[in-house]
N, C-alpha and C positions, 0 to 999 in steps of 0.2 A: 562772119559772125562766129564766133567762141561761144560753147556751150559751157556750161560751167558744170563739173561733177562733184558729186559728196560723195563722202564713205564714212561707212560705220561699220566697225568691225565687231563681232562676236562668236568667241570660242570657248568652246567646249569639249573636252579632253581633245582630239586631235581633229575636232571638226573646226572649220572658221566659212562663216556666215560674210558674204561683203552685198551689203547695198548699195545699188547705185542709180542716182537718179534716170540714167540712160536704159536701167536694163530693169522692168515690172514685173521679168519671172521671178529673180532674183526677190525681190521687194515683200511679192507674195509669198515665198518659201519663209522668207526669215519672219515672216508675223505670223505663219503657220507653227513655225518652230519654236518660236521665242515660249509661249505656252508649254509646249513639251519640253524644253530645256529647262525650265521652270521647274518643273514637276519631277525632271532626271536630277537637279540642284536638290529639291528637298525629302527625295529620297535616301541622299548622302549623311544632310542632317537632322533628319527625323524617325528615330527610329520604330519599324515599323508601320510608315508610312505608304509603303507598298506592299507590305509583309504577306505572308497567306498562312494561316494554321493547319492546323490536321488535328485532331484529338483523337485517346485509345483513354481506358479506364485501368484503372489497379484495384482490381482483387484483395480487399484485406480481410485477414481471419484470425481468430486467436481462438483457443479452448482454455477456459476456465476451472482447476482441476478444483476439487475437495479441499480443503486444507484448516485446521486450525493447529493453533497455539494456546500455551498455557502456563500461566505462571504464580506462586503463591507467596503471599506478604510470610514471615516469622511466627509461628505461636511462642511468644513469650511469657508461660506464668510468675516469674517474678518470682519472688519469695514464696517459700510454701513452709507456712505453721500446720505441725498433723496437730496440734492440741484446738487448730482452731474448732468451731461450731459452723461453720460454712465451708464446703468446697472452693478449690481455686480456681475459677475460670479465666480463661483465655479462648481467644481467636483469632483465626485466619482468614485473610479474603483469598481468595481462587478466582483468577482473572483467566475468563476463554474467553477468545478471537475466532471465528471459522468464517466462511467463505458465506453470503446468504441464503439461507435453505435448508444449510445444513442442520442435520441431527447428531446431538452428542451426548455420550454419557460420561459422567468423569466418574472416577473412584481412586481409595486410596486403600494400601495395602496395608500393613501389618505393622510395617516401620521396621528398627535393625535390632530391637531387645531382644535376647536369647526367651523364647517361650512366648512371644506375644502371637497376640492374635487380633482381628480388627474387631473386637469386642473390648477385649484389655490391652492396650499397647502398655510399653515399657522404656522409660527412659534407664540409660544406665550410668552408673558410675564406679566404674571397676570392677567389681562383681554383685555390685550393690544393685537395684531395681526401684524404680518410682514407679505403680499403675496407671494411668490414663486413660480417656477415652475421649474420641474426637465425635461429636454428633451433626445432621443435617439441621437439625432445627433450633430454634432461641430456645425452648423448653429442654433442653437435652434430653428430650427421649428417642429418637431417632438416629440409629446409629448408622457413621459413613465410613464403608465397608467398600469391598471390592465384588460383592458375589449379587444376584439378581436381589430389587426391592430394598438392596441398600447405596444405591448409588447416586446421583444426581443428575438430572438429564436435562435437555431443552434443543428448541430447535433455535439456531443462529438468524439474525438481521442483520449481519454483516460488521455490525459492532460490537464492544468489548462490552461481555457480560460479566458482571460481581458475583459468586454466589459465597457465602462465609462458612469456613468451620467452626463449631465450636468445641472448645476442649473444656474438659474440666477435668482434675483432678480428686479424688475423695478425698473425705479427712479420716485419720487415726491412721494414717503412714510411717509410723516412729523407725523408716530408716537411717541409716548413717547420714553425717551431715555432709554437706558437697555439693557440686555443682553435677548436674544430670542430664543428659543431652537424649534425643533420636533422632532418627529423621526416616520421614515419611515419605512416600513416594505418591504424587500426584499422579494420573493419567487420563488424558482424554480421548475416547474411542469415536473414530466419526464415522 
């Protein structure tokens, strides 16, 4: 009598598995295996599938320093009639940015007129002078100056604050005719 054998083979990387009806060590190993060769297969294609982690943390810091900016629109009075009955006005906005929290005071100096002062600025033109005066308030009584009680102050929110100059010029100015320039210096202390 002839026994009849079967085989089934199975490999993986350099192992090979053979079943054989005659031999049940054989038989059991490879149904023991086939699960684990299973699992060695989708470790190849699934990443992370066996994987293990570790984690650590990162430390992040920054420091936040003080800081503003500042920057001011043109005072352009336009045409100035000294024969007129009203002063000329004009204004400027004064845009500060600082950091939030902060405290500022801005002022403004004198301007570039030979003899001005932050009470009387002076536009020039050649050796000619126009007066001016720049104020903190709509009423122009409040003069903005560089020295204490004439300046303008606030504490920052981290956003861009407006605050406006006003200028006016007086009337019965019967200088030379011409174009009259200064400039003023902005500054903000934080």
């Amino acid at each position: 009598m002839k026994i009849k054998t079967t085989h089934c083979h199975l490999k993986l990387g350099d192992m090979a598995f053979r079943e054989s009806s005659m031999n049940l060590l054989f038989t059991r190993l490879l149904r023991r295996s086939v699960p684990i060769c299973i699992l060695n297969l989708l470790a190849w294609f699934v990443p992370g599938a066996l994987a293990q982690t570790a984690t650590s943390t990162i430390a992040v810091s920054a420091t936040v320093i003080k800081v503003c900016i500042i920057s001011a629109t043109p005072m352009a009075f336009g045409n100035y009639n000294a024969s007129s009955v009203s002063p000329n006005d004009a204004s400027s906005t004064i845009s500060v940015t600082c950091t939030n929290g902060t405290g500022y005071e801005v002022s403004l100096d004198a301007g570039l007129g030979v003899g001005a002062t932050t009470a009387v600025r002076k536009m020039t033109n050649v050796s000619n002078t126009l007066n001016y005066q720049i104020y903190r308030d709509t009423g122009r009584s409040l003069n903005w100056g560089n020295t204490a009680g004439e300046t303008v102050s606030g504490t920052s929110s981290g956003v861009l604050a407006n605050h406006t100059a006003y200028g006016r010029i007086a009337i019965s100015q019967y200088n030379a005719p011409g174009s009259y320039v200064d400039t003023v210096t902005v500054t903000v202390t934080y």
